[in-house]
N, C-alpha and C positions, 0 to 999 in steps of 0.2 A: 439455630442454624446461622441467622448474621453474625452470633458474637464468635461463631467455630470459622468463618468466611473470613473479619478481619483479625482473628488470629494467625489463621494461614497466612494471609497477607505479612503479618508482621514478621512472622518467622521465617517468610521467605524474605524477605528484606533483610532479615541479621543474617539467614543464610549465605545471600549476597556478599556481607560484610567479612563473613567467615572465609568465602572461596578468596576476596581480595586479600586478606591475611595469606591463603597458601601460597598466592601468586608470587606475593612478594619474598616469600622465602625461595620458591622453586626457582625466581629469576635470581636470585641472590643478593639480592636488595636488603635483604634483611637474614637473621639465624634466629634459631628457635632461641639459644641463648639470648636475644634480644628481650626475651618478650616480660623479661625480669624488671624492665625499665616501666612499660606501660601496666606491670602487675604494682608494680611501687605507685604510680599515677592512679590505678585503679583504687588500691586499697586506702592511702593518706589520701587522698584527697576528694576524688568522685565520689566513691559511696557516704563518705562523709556528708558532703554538701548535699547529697541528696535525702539522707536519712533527716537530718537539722530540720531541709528547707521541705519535708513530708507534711510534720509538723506543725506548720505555719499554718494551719486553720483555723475557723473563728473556734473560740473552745463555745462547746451546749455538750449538755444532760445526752444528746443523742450521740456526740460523737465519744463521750467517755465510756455508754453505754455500748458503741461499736467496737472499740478498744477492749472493753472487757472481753466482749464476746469473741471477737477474734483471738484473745489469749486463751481461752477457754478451749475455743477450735484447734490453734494450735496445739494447745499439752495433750489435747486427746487424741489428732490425728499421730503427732511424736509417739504414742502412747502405744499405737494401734500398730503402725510401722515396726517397732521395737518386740510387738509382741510376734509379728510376723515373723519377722526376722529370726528369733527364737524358735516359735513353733518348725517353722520350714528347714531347719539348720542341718538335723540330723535326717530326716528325709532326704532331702535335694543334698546334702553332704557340702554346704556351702561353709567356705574359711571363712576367715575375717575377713577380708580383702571384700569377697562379694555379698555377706551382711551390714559391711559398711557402705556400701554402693544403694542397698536398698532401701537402707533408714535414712541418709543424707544427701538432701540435693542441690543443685545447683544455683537456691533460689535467690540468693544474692546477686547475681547479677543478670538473671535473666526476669525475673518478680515485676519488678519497676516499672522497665521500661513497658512491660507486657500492660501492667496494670494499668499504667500512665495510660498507653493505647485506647484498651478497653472501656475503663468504667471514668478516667478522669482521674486529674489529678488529686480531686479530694478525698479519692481509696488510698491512695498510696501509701499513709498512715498508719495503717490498718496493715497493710502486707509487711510491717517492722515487726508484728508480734511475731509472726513466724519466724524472723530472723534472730528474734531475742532467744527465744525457747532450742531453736536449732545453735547459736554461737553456745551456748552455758555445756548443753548435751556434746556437740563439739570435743571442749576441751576438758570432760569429762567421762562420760560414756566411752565416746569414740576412742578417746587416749586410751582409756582402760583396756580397751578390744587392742588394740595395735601393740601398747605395754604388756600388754598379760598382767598388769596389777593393778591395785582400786584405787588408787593415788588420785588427786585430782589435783589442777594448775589453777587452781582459783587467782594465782595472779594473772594469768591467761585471759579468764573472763574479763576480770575487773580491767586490766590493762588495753584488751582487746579494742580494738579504735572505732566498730561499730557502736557496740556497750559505749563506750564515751558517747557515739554520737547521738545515741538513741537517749540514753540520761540527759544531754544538754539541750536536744530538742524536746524531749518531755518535761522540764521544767522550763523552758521558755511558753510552752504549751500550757502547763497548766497557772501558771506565772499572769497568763495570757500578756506576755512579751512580744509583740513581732518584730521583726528583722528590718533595720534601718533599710530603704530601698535603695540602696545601691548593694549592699551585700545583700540581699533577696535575688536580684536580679541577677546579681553573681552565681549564688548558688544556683540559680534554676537553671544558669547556663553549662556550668558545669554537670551538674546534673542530668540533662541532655544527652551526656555522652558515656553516659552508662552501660548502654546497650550498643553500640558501636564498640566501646574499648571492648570489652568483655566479649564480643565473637571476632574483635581482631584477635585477641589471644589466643583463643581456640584458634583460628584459623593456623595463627603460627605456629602451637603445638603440633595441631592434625598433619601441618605440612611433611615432616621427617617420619610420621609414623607409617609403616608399612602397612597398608591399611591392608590388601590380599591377602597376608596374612592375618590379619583382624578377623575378617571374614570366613576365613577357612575355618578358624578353632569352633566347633561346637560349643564347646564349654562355656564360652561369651557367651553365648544367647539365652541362657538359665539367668543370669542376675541382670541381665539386658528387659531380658523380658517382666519380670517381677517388678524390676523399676518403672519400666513406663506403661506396661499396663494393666499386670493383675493387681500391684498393690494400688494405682488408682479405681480402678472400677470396687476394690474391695470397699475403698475409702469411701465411694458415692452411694455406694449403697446402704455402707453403716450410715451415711449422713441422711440419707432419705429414711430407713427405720425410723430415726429418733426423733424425726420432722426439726432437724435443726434450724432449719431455715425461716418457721415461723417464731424462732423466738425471742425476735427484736424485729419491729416493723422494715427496718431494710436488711435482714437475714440473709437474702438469697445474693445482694451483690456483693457482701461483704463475707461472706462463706465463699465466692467466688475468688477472692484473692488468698485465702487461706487455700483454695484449691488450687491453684496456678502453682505454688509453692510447691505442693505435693507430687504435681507431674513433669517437673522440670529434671534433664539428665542428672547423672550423676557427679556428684560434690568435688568441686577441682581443689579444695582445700584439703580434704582428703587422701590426694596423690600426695601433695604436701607434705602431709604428715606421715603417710607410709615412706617417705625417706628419709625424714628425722627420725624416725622410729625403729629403722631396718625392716619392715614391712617389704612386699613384694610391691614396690610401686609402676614396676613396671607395667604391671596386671592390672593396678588401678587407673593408671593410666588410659590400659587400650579401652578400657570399659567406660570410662570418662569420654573417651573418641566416641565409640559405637553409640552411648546413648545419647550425645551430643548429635550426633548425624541420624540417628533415627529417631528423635524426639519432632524433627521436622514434619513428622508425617503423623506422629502418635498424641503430638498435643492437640493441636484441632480436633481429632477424634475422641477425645478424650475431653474436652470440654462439648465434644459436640452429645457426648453419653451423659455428661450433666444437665446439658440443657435439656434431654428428654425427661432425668429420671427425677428431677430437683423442683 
């Protein structure tokens, strides 16, 4: 219950952050076409500095041992998501659009800062596995669903500036290199504002979207729903079956960040690519809005169903 308390706490705070994003569009201070400036800021250089300066912990047997295992969690929870997705498709008669909403989330820029909150900065580490396993699937899976063909952009991955950051902070890591302190201090400050940038840009988005109309459509609420709480609770429960959490002596907090990942809205990179791809991004869009504004109320409760069932 405290860790579902100052979760709330934090995501009413980005919440906050979010509504001053809308302000300044609705006063006109800013345009949605802005927020291409602070997405460029977001991606070269914040999540950078923060994935490097993750890293920078003393290296032991225990935290290679976490690393593994959080890789582990992530290919399976990917695994589990993908099969949903699949099973549920011709039932629920779900497109692309809202199978890609259920299997990919937001976790890149919401993860971090949550985790940083929560458990301390020396998780933070640990919440890159799920970034790695999600960017690779990204521009592979996901493209394949949006293409209609099994191509893959392996330059994409490899190119991709998180994949750099994560290789350059994992061989500093295992190197056991650390970061001259004045560029440490750099990165952590930049770092910092991971979770500020990333709900100003929602906030910018959300501003011009017609949200009434969000809310009217039925249709929303089938991949709304799946995203933030059947496919989690499905997830906590497989993870209590398999007693995953007993099998590395800190299991239950470092399963906790690999769970953060999982119940974060729907993947803004995603929209992205539904318009490089001719995809209906409009659609990915609203559903990116809805499970951004309803995740405020569905994540606390949804860590709050781990802390009972874990």
């Amino acid at each position: 219950m405290q860790i579902s308390l100052i979760l709330a706490q934090q995501i009413a705070e980005l919440f906050l952050i979010l509504l001053i994003g809308c302000v300044l569009v609705k006063a006109r201070l800013l345009k949605s076409a802005d927020s291409r400036v602070l997405s460029v800021v977001m991606v070269y250089a914040v999540m950078p500095c923060v994935i490097i300066n993750a890293f920078q912990v003393d290296y032991s047997p225990a935290v290679v041992t976490g690393l593994l295992y959080a890789f582990a969690l992530a290919i399976a929870l990917h695994a589990l998501l993908l099969l949903l997705a699949r099973l549920l498709r011709r039932p629920l008669r779900l497109d692309v659009i809202e199978r890609t909403c259920i299997i990919y989330t937001n976790a890149g820029i919401l993860v971090i800062p949550l985790v940083r909150a929560l458990l301390g900065e020396d998780y933070v580490i640990y919440s890159c596995a799920f970034l790695v396993v999600q960017q690779v699937l990204l521009w592979t899976h996901c493209r394949s669903l949006l293409c209609g063909t099994r191509g893959f952009e392996w330059k994409k991955i490899i190119g991709n500036v998180n994949i750099i950051a994560i290789l350059i902070g994992g061989a500093l890591f295992i190197l056991r290199l650390p970061l001259p302190g004045l560029v440490n201090d750099l990165f952590s400050q930049l770092g910092a504002m991971v979770g500020p940038i990333g709900m100003l840009l929602a906030g910018i988005v959300i501003a011009d979207t017609p949200l009434r109309q969000l809310f009217m459509r039925r249709r929303h609420y089938v991949p709304v729903l799946l995203r933030l709480i059947i496919c989690p609770i499905i997830t906590v429960l497989l993870l209590r079956v398999i007693g995953a959490a007993g099998w590395i002596p800190d299991g239950h907090s470092i399963m906790l960040t690999v769970y953060l990942a999982c119940i974060t809205p729907a993947c803004a990179t995603v929209t992205s690519m539904a318009q490089l791809y001719d995809r209906d991004a409009e659609y990915s869009s609203a559903l990116y809005v809805l499970t951004t504004l309803f995740s405020i109320l569905t994540m606390p409760l949804m860590v709050w169903v781990f802390e009972v069932l874990i």
